[in-house]
C-alpha positions in Angstrom: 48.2 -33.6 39.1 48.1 -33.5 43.1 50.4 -31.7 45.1 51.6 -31.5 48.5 53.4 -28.7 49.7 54.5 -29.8 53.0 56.5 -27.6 55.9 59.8 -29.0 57.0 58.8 -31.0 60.7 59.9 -29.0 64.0 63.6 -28.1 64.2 65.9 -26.9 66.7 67.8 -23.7 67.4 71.1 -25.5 68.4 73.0 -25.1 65.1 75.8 -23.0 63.8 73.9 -21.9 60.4 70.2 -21.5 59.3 70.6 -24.5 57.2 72.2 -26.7 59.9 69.3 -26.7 62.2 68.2 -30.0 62.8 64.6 -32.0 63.4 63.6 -32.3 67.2 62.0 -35.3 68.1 58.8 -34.1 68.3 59.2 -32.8 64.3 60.1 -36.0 63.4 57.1 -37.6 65.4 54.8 -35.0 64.0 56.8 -35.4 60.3 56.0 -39.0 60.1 52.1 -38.9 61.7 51.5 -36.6 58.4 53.0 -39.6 56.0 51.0 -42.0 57.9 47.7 -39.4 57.1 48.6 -39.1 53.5 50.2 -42.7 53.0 47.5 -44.2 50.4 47.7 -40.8 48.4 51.8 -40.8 48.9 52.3 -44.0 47.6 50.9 -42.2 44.5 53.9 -40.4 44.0 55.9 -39.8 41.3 58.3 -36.8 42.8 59.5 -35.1 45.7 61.4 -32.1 45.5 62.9 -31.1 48.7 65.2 -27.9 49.9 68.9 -28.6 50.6 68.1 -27.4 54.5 68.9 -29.9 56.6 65.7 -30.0 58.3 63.8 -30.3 55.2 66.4 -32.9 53.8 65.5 -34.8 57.6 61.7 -34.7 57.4 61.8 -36.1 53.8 63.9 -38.9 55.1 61.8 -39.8 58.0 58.6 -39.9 55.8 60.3 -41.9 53.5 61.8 -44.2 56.1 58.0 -44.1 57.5 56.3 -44.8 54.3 59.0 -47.3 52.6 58.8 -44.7 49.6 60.4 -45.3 46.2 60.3 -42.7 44.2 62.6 -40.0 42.3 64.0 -37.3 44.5 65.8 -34.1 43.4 66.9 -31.4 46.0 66.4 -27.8 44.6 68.9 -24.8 45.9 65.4 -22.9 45.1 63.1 -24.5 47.7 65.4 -22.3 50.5 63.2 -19.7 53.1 63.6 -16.5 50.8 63.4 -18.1 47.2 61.3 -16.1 44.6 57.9 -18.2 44.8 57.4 -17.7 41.0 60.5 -19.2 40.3 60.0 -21.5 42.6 56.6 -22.6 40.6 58.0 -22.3 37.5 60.9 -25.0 38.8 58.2 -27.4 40.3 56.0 -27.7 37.5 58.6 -28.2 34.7 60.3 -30.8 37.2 56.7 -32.7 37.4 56.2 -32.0 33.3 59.9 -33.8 32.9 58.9 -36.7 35.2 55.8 -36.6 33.8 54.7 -37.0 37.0 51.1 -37.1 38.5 51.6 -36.9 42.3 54.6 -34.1 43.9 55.7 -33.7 46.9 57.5 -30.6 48.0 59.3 -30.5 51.6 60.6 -26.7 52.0 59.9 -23.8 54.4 57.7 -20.5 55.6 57.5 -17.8 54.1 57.9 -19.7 50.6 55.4 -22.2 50.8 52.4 -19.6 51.4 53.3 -17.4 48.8 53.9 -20.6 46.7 51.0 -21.5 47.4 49.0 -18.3 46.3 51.3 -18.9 42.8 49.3 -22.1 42.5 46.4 -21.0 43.3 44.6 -18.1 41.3 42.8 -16.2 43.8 44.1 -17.5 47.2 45.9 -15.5 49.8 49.5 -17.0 51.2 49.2 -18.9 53.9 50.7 -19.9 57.1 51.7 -23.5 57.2 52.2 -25.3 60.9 55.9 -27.0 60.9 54.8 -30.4 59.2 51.5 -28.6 58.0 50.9 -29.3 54.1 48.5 -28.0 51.4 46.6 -31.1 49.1 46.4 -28.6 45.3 44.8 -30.1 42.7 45.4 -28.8 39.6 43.3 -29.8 36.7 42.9 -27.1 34.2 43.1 -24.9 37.4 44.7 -25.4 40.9 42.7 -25.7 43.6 43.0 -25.8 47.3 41.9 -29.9 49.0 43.0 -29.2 52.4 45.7 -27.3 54.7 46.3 -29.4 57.5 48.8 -29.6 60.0 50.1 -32.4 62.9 47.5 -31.2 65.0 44.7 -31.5 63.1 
């Protein structure tokens, strides 16, 4: 199974909650120039599982707006900043098992996706993901690291 655990784009200040904050333009821009990287693979998909934030809700639209995706989404209240990262891994791969799903795509935020990210992968460290950054795992009969990559790469 591939998956791509991909930061929420860029998003503004200007809001009245934490999970009202909306994309700028340039995390939109930024959102979509990573579809258009993975496009080929992320036509592959089978799921997406995306946070309930606005901003994640935002760059999962403009990917799929950028991509012309079909494809099963569920938003997950566990996907949120300050979720417990084993959970969260336990939720994500029972969602893929369900689907029976080959290719996932998860759009949440910092500091979950590192430490998801070390769940996934035995041996690895969390990481920092750029806003729109996202981490390629493999997982065979073990997870491993493809790439970290973010807009600027």
């Amino acid at each position: 199974m591939d998956i791509y655990l991909m930061r929420h784009g860029e998003a503004s200040y200007a809001a009245p909650t934490d999970p009202q904050r909306p994309l700028t333009e340039r995390g939109i821009a930024e959102s979509v120039a990573m579809a258009k990287h993975y496009g080929d693979a992320w036509h592959q998909l089978d799921l997406v599982l995306v946070s309930p934030y606005l901003r994640a809700q935002q760059t999962w639209q403009a990917i799929e707006q950028a991509l012309g995706l079909k494809v099963k989404v569920e938003t997950l209240e566990e996907l949120v900043p300050e979720s417990d990262p084993a959970l969260a891994r336990d939720l994500l791969l029972a969602s893929a098992e369900v689907a029976g799903a080959r290719g996932v795509l998860v759009v949440a935020h910092m500091p979950l996706l590192g430490y998801l990210l070390a769940e996934l992968v035995s041996g690895s460290e969390p990481a920092m993901f750029m806003t729109s950054g996202v981490a390629h795992i493999r997982s065979e009969q073990r997870a491993d690291l493809i790439e970290l990559r973010g807009p600027t790469h």
